[in-house]
C-alpha positions as CSV (number, residue, x, y, z in Angstrom):
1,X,-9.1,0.0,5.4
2,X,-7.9,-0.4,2.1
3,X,-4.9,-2.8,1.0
4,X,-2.9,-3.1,-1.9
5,X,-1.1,-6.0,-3.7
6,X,1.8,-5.0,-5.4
7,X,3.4,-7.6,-7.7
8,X,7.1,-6.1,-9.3
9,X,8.3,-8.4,-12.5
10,X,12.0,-8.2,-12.1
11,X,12.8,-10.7,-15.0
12,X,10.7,-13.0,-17.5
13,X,12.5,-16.4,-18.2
14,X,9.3,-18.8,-19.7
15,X,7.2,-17.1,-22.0
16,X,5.0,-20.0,-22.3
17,X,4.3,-20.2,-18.4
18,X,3.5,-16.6,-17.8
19,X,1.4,-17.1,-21.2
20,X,-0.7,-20.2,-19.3
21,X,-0.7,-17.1,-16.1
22,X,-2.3,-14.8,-18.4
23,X,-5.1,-17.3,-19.2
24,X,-5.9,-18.6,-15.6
25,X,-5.5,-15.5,-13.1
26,X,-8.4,-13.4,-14.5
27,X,-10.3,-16.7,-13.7
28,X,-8.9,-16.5,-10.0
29,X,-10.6,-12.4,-9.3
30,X,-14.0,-13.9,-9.9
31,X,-16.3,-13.2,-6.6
32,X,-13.1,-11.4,-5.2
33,X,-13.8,-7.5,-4.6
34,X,-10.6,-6.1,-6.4
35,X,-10.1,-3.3,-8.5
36,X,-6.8,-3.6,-10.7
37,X,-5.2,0.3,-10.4
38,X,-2.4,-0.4,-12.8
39,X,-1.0,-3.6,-14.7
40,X,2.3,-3.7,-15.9
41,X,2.1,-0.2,-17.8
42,X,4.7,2.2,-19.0
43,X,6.8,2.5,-16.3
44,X,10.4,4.4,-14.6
45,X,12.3,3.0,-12.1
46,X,13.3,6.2,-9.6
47,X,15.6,4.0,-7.1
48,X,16.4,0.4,-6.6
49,X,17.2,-2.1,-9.6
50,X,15.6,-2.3,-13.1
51,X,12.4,-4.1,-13.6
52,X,10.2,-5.1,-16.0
53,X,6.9,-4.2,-15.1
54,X,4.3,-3.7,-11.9
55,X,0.8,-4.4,-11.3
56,X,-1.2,-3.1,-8.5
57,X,-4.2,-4.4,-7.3
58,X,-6.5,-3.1,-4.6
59,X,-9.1,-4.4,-2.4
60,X,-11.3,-3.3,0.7
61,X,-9.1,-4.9,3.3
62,X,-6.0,-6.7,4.1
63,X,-8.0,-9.8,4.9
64,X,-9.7,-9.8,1.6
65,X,-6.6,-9.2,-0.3
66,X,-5.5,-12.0,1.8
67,X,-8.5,-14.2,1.0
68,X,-8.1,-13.5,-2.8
69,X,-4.3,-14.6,-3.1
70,X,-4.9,-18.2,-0.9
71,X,-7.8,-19.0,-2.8
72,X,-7.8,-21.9,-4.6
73,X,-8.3,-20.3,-8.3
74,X,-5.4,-17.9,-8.0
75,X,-3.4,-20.8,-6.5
76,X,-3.6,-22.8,-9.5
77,X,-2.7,-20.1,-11.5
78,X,0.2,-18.5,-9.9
79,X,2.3,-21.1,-10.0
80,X,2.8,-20.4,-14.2
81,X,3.9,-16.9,-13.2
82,X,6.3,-18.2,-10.4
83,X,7.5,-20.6,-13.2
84,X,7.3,-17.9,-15.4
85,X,10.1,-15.0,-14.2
86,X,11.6,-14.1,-11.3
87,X,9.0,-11.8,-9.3
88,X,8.8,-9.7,-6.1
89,X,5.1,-9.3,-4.5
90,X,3.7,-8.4,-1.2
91,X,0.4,-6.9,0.8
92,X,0.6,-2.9,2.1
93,X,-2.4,-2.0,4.1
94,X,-3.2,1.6,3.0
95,X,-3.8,4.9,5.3
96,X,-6.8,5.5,7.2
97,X,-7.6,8.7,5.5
98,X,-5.7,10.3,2.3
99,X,-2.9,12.4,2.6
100,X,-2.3,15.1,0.6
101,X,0.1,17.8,-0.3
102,X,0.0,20.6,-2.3
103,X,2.5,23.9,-2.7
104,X,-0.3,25.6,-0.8
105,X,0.6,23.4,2.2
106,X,4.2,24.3,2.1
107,X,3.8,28.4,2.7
């Protein structure tokens, strides 16, 4: 089952850090199965606080998703973007099958 990491920029306060980020985390998805779905794009905040941005990456499983986040290479190069702003990110294992719903559904 799919899982999804979801990384939500609430503030930038180092430039140069999150700069020294940019340059080692695309380093850190080599041999990783991840497919980026959206990386800090336009963007409106429906409910909760402001932020500045969202990236979400998904991958085949939670344990890979796991796996890609511990890893040595994306070790090295979070710790520029921890440096780098203030940042809320976490792991959500997706459905078994798709849901959908359409206006069809709701006659």
């Amino acid at each position: 089952m799919s899982a999804f990491v979801i990384f939500i920029r609430e503030q930038s306060q180092n430039p140069e850090e999150l700069g020294i980020y940019s340059q080692k985390a695309p380093g850190g998805l080599a041999g990783h199965p991840v497919t980026l779905l959206a990386m800090y794009g336009t963007h409106e905040v429906i409910e909760g606080p402001a932020m500045e941005g969202a990236a979400i990456l998904e991958f085949p499983s939670f344990e890979e998703a796991k796996a890609w986040y511990y890893s040595p290479a994306y070790q090295d190069a979070v710790q520029h973007r921890l440096r780098g702003g203030t940042y809320r990110g976490f792991i959500i294992e997706g459905v078994s099958t798709a849901v959908t719903h359409s206006e069809e559904d709701k006659k």
